[in-house]
Backbone as JSON, one array per atom type, in Angstrom:
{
  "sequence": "XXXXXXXXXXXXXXXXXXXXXXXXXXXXXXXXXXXXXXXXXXXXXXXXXXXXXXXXXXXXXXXXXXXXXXXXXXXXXXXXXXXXXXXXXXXXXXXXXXXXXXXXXXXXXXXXXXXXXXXXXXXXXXXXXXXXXXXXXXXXXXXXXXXXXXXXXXXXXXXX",
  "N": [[54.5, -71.43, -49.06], [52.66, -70.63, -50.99], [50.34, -72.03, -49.29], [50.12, -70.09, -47.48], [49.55, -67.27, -48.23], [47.33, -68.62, -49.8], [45.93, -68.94, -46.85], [45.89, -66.32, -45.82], [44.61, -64.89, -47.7], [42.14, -65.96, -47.37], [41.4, -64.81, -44.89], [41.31, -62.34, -45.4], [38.97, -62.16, -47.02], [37.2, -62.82, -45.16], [37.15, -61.05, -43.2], [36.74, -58.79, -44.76], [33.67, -59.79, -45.11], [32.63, -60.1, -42.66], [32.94, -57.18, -42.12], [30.78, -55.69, -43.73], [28.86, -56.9, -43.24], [28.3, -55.28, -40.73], [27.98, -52.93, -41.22], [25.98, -53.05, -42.59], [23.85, -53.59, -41.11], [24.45, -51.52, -38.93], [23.8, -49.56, -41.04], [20.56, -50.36, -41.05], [19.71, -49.74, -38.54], [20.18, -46.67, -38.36], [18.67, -46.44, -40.36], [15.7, -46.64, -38.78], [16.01, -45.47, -36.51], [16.09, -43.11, -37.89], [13.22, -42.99, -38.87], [12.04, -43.42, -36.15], [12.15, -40.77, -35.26], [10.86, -39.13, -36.68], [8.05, -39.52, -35.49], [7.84, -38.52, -33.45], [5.98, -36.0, -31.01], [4.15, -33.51, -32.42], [4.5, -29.96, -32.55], [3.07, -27.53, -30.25], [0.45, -25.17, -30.42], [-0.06, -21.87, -29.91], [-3.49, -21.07, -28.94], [-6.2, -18.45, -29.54], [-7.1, -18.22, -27.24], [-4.69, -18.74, -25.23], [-4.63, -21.46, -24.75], [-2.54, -24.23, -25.73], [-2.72, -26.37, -28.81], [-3.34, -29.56, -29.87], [-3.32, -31.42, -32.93], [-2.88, -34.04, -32.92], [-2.79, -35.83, -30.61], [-3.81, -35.59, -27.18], [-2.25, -34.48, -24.39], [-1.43, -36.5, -21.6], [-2.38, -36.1, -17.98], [0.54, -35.66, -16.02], [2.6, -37.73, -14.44], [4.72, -39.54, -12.5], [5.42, -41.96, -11.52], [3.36, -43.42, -12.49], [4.7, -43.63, -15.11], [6.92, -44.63, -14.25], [6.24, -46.77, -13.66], [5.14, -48.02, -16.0], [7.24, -48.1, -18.03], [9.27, -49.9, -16.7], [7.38, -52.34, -16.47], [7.42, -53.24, -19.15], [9.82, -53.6, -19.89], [10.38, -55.49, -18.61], [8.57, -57.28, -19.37], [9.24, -57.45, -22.17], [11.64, -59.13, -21.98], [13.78, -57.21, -21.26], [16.69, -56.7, -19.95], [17.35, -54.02, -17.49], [20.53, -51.93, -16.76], [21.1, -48.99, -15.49], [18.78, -46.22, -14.86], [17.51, -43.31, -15.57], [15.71, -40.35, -14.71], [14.33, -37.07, -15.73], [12.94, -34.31, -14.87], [12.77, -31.73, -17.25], [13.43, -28.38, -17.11], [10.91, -26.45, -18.24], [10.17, -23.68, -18.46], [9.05, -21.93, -20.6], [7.97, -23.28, -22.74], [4.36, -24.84, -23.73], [4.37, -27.44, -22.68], [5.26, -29.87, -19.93], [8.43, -31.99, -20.14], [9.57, -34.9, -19.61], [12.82, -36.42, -19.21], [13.96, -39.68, -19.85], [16.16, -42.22, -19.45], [17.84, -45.04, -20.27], [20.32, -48.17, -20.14], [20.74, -50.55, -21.62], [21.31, -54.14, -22.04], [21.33, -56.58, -24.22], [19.81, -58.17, -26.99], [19.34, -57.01, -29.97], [16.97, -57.37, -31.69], [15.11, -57.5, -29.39], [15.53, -54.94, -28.42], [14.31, -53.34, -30.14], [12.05, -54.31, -30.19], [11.31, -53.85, -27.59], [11.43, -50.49, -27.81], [9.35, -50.74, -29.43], [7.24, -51.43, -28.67], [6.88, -49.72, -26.79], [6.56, -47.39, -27.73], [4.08, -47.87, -28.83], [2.19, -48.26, -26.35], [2.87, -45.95, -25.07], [1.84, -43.1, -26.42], [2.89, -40.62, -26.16], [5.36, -40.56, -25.57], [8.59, -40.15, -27.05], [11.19, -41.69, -28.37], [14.17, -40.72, -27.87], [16.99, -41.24, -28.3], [19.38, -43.0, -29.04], [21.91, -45.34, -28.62], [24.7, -48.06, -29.27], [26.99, -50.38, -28.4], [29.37, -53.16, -28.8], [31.49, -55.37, -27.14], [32.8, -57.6, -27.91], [32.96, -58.39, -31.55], [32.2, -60.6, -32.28], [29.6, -61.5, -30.68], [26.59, -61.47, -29.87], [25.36, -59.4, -28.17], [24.3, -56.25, -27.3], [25.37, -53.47, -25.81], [23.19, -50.97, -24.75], [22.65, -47.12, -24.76], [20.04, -45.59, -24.16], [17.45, -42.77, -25.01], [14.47, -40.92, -24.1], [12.2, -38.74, -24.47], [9.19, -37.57, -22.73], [6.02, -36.35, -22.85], [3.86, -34.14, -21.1], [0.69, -32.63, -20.1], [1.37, -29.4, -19.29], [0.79, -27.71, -15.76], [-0.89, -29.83, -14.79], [-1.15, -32.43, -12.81], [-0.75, -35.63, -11.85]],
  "CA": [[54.21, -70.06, -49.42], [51.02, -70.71, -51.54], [49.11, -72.13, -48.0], [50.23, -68.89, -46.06], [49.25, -66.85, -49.48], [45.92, -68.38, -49.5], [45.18, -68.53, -45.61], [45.75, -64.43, -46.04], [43.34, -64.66, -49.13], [40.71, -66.31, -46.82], [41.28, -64.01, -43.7], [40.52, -61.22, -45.82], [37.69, -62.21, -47.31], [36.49, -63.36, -43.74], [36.54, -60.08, -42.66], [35.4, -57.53, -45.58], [32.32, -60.12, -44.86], [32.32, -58.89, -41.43], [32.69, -55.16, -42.13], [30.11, -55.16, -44.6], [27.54, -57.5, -42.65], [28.18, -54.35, -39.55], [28.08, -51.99, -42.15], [24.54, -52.92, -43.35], [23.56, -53.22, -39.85], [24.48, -49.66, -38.47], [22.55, -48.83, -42.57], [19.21, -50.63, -40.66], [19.81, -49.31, -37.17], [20.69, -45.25, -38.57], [17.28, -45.73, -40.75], [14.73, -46.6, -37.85], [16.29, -44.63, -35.5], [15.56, -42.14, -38.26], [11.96, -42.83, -38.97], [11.06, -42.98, -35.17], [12.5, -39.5, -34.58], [9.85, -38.72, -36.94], [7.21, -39.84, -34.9], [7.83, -36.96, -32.19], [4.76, -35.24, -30.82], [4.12, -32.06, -33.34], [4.64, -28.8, -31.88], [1.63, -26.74, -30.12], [0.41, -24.08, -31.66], [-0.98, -21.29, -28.85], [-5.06, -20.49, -29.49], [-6.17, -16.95, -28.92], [-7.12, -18.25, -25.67], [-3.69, -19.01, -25.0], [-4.3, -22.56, -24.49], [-2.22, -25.25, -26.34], [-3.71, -27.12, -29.14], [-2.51, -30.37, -30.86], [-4.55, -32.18, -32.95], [-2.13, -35.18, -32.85], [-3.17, -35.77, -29.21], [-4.15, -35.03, -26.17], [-0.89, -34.9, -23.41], [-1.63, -36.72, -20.54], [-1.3, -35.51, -16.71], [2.3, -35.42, -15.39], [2.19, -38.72, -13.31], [6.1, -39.77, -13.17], [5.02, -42.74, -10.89], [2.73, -44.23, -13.44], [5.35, -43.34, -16.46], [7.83, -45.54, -14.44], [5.83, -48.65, -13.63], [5.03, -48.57, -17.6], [8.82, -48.48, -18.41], [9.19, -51.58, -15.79], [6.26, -53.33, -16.85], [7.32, -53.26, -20.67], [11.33, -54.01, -20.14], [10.24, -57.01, -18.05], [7.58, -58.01, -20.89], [10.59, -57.48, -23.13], [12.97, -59.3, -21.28], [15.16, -56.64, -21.4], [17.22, -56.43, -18.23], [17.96, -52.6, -17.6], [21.2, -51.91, -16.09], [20.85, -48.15, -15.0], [17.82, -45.98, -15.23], [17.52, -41.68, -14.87], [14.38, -39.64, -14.91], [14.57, -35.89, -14.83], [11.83, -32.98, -15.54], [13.12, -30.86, -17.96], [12.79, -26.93, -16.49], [10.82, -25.63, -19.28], [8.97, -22.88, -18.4], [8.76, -21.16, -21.56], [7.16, -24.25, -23.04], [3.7, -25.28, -23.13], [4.02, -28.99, -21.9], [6.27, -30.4, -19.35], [8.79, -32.68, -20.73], [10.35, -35.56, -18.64], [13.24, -36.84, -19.53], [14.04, -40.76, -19.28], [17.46, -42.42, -19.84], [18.17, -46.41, -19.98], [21.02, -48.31, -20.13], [20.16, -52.12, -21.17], [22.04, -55.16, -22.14], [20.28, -57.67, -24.83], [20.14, -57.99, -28.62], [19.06, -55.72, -31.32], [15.34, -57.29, -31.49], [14.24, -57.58, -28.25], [15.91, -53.52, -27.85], [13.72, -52.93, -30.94], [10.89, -54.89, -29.71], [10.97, -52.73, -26.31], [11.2, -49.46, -28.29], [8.21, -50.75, -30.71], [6.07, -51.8, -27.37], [6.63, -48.93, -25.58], [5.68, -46.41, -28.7], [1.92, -48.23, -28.72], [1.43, -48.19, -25.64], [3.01, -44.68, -24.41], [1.92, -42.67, -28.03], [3.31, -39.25, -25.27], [6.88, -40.69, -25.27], [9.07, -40.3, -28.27], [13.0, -41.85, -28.69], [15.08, -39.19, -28.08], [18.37, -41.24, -28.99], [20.25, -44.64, -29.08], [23.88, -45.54, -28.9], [25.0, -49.26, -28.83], [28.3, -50.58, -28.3], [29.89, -54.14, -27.78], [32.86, -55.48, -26.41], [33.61, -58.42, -29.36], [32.5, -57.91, -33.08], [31.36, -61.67, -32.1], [28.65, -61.24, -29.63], [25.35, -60.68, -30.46], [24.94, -58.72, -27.0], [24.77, -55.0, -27.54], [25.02, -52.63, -24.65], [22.9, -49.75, -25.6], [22.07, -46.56, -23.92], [18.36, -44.89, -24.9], [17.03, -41.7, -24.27], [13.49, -41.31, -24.74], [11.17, -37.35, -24.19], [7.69, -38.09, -22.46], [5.72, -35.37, -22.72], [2.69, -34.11, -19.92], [0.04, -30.99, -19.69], [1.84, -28.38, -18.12], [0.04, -27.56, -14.74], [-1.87, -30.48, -14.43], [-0.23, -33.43, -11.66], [-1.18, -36.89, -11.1]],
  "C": [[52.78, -69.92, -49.95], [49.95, -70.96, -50.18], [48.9, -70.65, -47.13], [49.5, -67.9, -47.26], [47.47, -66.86, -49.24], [44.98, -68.44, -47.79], [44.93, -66.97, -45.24], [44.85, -64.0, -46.92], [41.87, -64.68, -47.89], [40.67, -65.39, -45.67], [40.98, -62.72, -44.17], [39.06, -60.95, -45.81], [36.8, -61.85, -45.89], [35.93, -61.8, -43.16], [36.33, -58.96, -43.07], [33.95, -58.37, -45.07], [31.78, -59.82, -43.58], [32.0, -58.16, -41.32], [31.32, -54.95, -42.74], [28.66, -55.81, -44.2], [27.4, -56.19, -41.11], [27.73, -53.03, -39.89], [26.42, -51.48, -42.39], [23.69, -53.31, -41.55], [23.5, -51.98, -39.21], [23.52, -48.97, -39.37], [20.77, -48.98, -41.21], [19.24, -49.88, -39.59], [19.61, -47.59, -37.23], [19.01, -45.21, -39.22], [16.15, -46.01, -39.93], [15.04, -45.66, -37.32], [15.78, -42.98, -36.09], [13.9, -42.09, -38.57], [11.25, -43.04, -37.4], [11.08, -41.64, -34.62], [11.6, -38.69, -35.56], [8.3, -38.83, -36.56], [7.46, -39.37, -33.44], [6.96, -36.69, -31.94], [4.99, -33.99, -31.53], [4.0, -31.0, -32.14], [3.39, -28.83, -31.59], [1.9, -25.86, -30.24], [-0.6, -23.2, -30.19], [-2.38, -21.35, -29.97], [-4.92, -19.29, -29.08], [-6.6, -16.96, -27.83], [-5.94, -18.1, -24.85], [-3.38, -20.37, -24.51], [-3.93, -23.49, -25.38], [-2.8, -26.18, -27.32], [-2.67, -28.27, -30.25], [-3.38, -31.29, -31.82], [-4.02, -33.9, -33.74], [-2.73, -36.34, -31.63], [-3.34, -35.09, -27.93], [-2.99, -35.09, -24.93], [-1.97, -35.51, -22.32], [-1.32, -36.02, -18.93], [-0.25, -36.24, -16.66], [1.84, -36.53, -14.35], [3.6, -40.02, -13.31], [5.59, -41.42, -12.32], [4.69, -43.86, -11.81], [4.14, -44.61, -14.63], [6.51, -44.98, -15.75], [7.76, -47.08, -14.3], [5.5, -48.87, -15.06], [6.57, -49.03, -18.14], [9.42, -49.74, -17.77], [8.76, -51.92, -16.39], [6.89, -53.92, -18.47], [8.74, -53.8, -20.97], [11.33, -55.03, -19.87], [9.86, -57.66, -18.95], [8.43, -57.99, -21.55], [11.34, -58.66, -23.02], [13.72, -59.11, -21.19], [15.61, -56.11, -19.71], [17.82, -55.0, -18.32], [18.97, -52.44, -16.0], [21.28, -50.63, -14.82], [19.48, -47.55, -16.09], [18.22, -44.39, -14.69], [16.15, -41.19, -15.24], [14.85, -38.23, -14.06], [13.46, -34.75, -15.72], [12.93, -32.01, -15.84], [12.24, -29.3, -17.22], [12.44, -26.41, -18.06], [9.78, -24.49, -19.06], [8.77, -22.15, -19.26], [7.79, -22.16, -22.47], [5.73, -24.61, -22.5], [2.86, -26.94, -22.4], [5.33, -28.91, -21.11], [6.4, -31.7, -20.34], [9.93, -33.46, -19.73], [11.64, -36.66, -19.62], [13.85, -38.93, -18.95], [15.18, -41.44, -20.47], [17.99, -44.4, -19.29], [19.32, -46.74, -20.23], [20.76, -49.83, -20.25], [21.44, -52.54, -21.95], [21.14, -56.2, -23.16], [20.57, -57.3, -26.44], [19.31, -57.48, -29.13], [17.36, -55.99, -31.07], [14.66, -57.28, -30.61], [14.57, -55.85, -27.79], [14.56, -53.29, -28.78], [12.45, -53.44, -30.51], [10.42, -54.16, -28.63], [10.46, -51.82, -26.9], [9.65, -49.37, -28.83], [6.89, -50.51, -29.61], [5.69, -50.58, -26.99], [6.11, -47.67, -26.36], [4.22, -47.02, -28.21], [2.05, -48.18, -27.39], [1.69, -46.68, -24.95], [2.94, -43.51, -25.74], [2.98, -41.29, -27.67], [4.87, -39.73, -25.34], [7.41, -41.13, -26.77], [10.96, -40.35, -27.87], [13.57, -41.03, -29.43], [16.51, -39.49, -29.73], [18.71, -42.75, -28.48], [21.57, -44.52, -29.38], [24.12, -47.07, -28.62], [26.41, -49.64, -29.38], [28.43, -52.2, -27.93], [31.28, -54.6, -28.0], [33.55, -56.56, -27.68], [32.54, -58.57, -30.72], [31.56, -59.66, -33.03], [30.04, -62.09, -30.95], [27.83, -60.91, -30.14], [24.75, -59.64, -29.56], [25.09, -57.49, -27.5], [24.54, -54.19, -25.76], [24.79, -51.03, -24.74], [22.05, -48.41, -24.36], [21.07, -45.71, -25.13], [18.03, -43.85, -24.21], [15.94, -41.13, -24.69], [12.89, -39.41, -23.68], [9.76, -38.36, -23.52], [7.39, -36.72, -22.25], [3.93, -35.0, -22.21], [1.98, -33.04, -20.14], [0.58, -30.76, -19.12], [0.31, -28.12, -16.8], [-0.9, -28.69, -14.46], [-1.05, -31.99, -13.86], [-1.1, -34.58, -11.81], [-0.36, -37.19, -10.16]]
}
C-alpha cells in the first residue's frame, strides 16, 4: 500500500512539473508574440496632397515574386521545412497600401520557428506577424506544428 501510495505521490509531482514547465512556456510564447504585434507598420496619415506619409518607412513596390523567394530563402536558411504555404492580396481599396497576406504551416521546434520569425523581421522590416498557433501531438516531443500568419505591406499602385 505505502509503494502504490508513494508511486501516486511521484506521478503527481511528475506531472504538476509538466503543467507548469508548459505553463511557463505558453507565459514566453503569449509575451513575444505580444511584443512583435507591436512592431506593426504605424498607420498612414493622408497629406493635403493626398499622398500617404509614414515616417517609419518607406513601403516597398508590390513584387509578390520577390516577397516569395525571401520567404524560401529564409525557411531554408532556417531549416524550417514548410509544410503548406498561401499568399493572397487583401482587396483593400479604401486603404492606402496594398496588403498581402502570407500563411505558413511548418513543422520544427520553438527556436528555429523563433529564429525564422526574428530573420525574416530584419530582413523584410514591410512584413509584420499577423498570428501564431502551435500544436503537438505528445506533451513529449519537442516538435511543434505551428501555423503563422504574417501582413506584408506594398505602395498601393506601384507593381514590380
Amino acid at each position: 500500500m505505502l509503494t502504490l501510495l508513494v508511486t501516486f505521490g511521484a506521478f503527481c509531482v511528475a506531472a504538476a512539473l509538466v503543467c507548469l514547465q508548459q505553463w511557463r512556456q505558453a507565459e514566453v510564447i503569449t509575451l513575444e508574440l505580444n511584443s512583435l504585434r507591436g512592431h506593426a507598420p504605424k498607420a498612414f496619415v493622408p497629406t493635403q496632397s493626398g499622398r500617404p506619409v509614414d515616417d517609419a518607412m518607406i513601403l516597398p513596390a508590390f513584387d509578390s515574386a520577390a516577397l516569395v523567394d525571401t520567404f524560401n530563402y529564409l525557411a531554408t536558411n532556417a531549416g524550417l521545412p514548410v509544410d503548406e504555404v498561401s499568399y493572397a492580396l487583401e482587396d483593400g481599396t479604401a486603404q492606402p497600401y496594398l496588403r498581402y497576406r502570407v500563411t505558413l504551416t511548418v513543422a520544427s521546434n520553438y527556436p528555429t520557428i523563433r529564429g525564422f520569425v526574428d530573420q525574416l523581421k530584419t530582413e523584410l522590416p514591410h512584413v509584420a506577424l499577423d498570428s501564431i498557433s502551435c500544436s503537438r501531438d505528445d506533451i513529449a516531443q519537442a516538435s511543434l506544428s505551428c501555423d503563422l500568419a504574417f501582413s506584408a505591406f506594398f505602395q498601393k499602385g506601384v507593381h514590380g
